[in-house]
N, CA, C and O of each residue as an XYZ file, in Angstrom:
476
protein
N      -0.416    -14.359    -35.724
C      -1.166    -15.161    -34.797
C      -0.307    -16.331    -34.350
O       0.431    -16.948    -35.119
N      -0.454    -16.605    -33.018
C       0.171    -17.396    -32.563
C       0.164    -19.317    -33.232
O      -0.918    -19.838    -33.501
N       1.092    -19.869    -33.349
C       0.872    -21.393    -33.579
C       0.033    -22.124    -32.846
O      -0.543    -23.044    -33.426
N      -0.248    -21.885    -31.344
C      -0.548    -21.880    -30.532
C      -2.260    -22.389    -30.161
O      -2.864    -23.316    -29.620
N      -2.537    -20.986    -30.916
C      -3.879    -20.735    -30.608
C      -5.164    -21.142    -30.805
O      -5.673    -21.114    -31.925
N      -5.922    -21.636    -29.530
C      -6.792    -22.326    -29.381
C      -6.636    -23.484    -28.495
O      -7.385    -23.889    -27.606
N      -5.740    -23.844    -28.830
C      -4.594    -25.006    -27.871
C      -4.876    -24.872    -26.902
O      -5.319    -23.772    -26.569
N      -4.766    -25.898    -25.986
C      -4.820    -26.225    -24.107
C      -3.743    -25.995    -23.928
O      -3.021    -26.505    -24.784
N      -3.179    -25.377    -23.104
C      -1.424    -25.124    -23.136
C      -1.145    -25.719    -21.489
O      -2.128    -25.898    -20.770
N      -0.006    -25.950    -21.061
C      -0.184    -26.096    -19.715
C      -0.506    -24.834    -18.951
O      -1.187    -24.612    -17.950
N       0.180    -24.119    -19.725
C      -0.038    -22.553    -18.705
C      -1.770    -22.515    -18.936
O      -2.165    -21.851    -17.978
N      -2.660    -22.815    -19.547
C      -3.674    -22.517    -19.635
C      -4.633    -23.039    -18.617
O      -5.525    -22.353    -18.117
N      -4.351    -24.547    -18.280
C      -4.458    -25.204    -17.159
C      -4.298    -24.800    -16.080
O      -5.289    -24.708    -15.356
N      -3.079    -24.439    -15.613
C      -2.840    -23.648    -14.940
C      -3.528    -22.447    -14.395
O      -3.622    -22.211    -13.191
N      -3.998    -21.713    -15.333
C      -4.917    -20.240    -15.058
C      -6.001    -20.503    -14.757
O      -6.814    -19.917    -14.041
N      -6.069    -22.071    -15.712
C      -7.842    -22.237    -15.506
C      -8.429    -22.348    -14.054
O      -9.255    -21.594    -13.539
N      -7.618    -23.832    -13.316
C      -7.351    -24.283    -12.265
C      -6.907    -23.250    -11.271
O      -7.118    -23.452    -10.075
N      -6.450    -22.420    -11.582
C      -6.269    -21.430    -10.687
C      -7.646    -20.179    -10.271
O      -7.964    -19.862     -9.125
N      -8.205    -19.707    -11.417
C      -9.105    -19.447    -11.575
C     -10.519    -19.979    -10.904
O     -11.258    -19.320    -10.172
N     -10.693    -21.291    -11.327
C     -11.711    -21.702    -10.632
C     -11.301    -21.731     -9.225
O     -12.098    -21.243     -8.425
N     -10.440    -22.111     -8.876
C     -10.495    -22.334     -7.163
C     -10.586    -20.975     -6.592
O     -10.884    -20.803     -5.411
N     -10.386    -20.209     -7.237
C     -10.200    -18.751     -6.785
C     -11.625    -18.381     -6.613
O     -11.608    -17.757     -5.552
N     -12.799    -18.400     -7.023
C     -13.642    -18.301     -7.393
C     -15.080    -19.318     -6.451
O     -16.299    -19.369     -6.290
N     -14.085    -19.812     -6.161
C     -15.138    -21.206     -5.548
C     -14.525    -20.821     -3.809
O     -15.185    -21.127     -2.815
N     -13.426    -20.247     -3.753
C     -13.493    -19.615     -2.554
C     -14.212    -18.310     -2.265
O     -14.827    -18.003     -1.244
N     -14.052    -17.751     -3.138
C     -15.041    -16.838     -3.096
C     -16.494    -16.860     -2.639
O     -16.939    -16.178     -1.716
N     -17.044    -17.544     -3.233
C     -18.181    -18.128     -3.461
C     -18.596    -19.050     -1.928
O     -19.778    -18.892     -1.621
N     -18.120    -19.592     -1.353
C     -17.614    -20.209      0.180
C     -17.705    -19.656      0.850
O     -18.412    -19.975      1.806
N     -16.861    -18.106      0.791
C     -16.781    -17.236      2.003
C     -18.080    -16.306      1.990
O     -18.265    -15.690      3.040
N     -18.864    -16.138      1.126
C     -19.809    -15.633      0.799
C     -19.507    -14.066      0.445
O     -20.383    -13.322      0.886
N     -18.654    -13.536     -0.123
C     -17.896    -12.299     -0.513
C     -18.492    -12.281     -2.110
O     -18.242    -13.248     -2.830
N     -19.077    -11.444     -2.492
C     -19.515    -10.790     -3.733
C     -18.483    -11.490     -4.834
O     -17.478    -12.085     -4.446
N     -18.723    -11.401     -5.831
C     -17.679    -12.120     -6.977
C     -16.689    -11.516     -7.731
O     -16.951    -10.929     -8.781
N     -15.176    -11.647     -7.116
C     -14.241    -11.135     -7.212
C     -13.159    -11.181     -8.616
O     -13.117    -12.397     -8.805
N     -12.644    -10.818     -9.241
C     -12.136    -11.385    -10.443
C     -10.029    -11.480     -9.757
O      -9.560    -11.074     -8.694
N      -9.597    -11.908    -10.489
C      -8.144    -12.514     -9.832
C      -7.494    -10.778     -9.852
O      -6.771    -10.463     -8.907
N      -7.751     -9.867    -10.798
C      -7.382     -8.843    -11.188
C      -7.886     -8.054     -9.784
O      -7.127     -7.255     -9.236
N      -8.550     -8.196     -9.518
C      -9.123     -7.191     -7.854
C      -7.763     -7.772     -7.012
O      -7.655     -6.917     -6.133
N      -6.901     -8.540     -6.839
C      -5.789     -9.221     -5.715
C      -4.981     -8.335     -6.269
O      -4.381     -7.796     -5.339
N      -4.641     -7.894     -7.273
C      -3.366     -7.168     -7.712
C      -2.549     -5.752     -6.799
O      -1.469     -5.720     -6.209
N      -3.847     -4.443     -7.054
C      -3.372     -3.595     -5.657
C      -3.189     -4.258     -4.340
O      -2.415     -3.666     -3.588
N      -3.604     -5.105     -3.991
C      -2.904     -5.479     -2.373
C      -1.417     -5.810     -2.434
O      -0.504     -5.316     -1.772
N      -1.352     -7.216     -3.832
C       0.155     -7.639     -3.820
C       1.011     -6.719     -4.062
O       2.084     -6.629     -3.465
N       0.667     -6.030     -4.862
C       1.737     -3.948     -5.307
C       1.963     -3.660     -4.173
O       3.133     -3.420     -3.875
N       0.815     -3.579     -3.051
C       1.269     -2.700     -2.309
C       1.888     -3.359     -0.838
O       2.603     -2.822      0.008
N       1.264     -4.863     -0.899
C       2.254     -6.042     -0.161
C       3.843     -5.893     -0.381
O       4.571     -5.852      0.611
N       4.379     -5.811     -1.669
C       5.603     -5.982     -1.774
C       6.525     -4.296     -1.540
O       7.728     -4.264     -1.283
N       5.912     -3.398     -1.650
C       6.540     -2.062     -1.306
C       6.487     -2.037      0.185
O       7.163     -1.187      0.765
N       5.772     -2.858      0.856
C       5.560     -2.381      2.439
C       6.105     -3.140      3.000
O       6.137     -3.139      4.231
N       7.040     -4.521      1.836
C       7.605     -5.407      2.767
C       9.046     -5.200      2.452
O       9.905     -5.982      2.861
N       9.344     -4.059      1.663
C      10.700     -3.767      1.713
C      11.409     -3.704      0.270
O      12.596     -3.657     -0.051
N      10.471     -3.717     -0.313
C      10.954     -3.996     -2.478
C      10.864     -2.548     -2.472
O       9.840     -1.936     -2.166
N      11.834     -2.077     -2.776
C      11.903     -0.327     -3.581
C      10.710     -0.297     -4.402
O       9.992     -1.210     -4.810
N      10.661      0.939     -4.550
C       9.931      1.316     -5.386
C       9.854      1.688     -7.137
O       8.971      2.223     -7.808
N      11.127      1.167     -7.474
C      11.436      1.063     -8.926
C      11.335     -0.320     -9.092
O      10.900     -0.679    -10.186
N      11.692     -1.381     -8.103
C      11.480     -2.731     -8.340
C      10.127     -3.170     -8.469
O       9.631     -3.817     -9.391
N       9.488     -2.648     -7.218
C       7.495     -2.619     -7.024
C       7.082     -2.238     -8.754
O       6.347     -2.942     -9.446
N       7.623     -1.218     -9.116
C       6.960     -0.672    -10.489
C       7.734     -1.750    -11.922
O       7.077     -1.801    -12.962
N       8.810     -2.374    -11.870
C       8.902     -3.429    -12.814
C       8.278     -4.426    -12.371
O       7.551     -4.838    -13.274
N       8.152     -5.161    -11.267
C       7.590     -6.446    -10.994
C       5.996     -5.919    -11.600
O       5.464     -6.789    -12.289
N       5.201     -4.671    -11.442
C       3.769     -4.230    -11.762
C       3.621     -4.018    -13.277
O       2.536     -3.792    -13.814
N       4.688     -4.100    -13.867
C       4.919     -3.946    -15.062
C       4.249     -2.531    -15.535
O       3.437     -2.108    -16.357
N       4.833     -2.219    -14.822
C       4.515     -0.770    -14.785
C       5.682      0.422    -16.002
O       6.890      0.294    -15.802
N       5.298      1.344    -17.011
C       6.362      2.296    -17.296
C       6.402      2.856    -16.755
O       7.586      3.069    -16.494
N       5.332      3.858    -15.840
C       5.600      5.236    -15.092
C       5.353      4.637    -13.357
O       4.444      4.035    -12.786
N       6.849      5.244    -12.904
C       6.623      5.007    -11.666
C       5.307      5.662    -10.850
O       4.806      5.157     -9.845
N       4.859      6.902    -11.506
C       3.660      7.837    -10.788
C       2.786      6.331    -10.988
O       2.806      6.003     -9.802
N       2.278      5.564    -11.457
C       1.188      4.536    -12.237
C       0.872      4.007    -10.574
O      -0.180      4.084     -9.940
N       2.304      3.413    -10.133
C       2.642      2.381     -9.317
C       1.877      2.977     -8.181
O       0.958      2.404     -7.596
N       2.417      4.405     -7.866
C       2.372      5.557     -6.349
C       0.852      5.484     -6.909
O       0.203      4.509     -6.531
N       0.396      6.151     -7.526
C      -0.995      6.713     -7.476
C      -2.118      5.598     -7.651
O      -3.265      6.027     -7.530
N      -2.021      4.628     -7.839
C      -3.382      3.734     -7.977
C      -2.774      2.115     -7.299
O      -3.531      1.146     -7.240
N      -1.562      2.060     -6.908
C      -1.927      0.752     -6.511
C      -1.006      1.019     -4.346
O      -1.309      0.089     -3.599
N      -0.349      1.830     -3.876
C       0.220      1.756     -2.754
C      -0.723      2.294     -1.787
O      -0.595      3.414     -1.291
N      -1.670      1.490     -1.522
C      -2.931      2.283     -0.151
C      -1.704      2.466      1.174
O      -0.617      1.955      1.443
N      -2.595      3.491      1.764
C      -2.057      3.814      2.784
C      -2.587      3.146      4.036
O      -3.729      3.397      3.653
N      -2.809      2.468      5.287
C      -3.653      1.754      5.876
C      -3.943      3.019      7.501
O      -3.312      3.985      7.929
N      -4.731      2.572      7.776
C      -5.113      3.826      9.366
C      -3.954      3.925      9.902
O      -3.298      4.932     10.169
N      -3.562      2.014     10.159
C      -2.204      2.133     11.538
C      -0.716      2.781     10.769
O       0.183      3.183     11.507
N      -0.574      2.832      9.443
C       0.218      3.562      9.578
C       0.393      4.763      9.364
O       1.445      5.397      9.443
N      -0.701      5.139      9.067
C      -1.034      6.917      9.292
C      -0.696      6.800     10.643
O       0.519      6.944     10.777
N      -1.330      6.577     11.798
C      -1.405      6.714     13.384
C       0.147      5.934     14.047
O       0.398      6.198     15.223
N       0.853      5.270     13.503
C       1.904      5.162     13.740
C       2.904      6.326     13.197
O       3.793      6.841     13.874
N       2.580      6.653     11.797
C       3.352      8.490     11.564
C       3.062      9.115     12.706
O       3.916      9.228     13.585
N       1.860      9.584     12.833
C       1.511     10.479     13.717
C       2.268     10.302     15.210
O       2.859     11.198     15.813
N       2.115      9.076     15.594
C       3.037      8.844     16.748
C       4.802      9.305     17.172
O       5.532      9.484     18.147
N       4.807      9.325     15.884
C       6.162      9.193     15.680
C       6.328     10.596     15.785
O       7.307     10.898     16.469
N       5.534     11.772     15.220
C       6.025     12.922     14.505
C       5.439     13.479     16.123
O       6.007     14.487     16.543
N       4.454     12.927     16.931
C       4.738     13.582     18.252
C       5.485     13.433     19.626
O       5.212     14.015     20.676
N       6.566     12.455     19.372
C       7.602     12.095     19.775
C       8.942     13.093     19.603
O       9.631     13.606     20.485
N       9.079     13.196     17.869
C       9.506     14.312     17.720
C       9.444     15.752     17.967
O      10.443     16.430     18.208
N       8.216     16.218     17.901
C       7.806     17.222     18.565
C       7.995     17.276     19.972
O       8.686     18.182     20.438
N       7.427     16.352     20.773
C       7.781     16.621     22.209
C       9.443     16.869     22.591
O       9.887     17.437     23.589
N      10.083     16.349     21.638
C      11.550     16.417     22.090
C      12.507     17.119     21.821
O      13.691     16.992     22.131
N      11.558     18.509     20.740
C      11.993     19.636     20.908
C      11.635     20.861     21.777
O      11.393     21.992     21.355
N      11.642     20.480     22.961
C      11.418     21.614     24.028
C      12.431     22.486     23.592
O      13.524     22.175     23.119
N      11.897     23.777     23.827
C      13.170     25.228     23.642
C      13.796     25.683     22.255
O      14.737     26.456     22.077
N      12.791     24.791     21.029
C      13.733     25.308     19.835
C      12.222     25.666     19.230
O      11.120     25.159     19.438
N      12.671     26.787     18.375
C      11.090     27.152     17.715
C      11.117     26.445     16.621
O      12.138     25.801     16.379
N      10.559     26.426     16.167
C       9.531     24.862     15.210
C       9.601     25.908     13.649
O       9.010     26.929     13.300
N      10.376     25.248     13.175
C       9.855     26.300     11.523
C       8.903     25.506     10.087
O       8.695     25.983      8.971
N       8.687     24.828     10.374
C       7.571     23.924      9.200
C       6.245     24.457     10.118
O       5.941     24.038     11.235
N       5.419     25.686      9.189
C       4.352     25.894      9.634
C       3.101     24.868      9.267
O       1.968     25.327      9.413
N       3.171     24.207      9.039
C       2.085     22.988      9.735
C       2.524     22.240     10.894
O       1.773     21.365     11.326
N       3.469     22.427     11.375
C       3.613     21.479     12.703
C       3.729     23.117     14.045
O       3.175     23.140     15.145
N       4.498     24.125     13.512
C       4.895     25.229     14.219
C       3.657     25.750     15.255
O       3.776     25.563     16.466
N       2.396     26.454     14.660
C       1.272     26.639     15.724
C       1.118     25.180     16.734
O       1.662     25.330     17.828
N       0.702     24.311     16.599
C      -0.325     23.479     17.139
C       1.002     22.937     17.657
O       0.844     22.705     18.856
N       2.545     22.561     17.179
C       3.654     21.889     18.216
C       3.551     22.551     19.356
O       3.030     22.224     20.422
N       4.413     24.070     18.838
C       4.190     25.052     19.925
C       3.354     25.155     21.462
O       3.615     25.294     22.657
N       2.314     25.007     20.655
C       1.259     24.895     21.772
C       0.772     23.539     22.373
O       0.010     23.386     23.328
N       1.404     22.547     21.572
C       1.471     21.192     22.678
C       2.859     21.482     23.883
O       2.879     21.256     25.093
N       3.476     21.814     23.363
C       4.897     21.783     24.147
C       4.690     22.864     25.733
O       5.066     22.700     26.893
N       3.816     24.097     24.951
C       3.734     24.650     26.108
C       2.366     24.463     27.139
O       2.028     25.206     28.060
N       1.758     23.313     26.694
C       0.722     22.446     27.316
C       1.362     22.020     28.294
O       1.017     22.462     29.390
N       2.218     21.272     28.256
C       2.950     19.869     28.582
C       3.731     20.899     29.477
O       3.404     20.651     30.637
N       4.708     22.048     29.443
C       5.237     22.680     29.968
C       4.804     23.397     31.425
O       5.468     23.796     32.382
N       3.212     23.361     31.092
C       2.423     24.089     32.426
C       1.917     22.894     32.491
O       1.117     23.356     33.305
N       1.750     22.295     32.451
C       1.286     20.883     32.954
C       2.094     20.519     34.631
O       1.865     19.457     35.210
């Protein structure tokens, strides 16, 4: 057991004070009652989307298994699903004249291209 314990520590202050204000905003904005532990998946997935690898994302999460990191804390958001998507029909359009071999894109490219073609 720690020497410590029971003690006001500064770090304890710290959490406390941190804690309450956290809480009292909450409480302000009128948002259901949040614990500091609910902020965690956003910041995980804040720092992978702002350019931290993904072995760094999983030590800073204190994470052992990188799967931990991928599967429960990196959401995916709409716009960048729909920004993929943008992208992957950009690509597609700009293969006019070559046949398409990844059959999930092959039917339905195909047949955008030759949309666009009789168009």
């Amino acid at each position: 057991m720690s020497s410590h314990a029971g003690q006001w520590t500064e770090k304890s202050h710290l959490i406390n004070n941190m804690l309450r204000k956290f809480k009292t905003m909450c409480k302000k904005a009128g948002v259901r009652q949040y614990e500091i532990h609910d902020l965690r998946p956003s910041c995980i997935t804040n720092w992978a989307r702002n350019g931290a690898a993904m072995h760094v994302v999983r030590e800073l999460a204190g994470h052992a298994d990188l799967a931990t990191t991928q599967e429960y804390y990196l959401s995916v958001q709409r716009a960048e699903l729909d920004a993929a998507s943008r992208l992957q029909e950009q690509v597609v359009a700009g293969i006019s004249g070559v046949t398409l071999t990844d059959p999930k894109v092959t039917q339905a490219g195909q047949n955008e291209i030759l949309q666009r073609e009789r168009s």
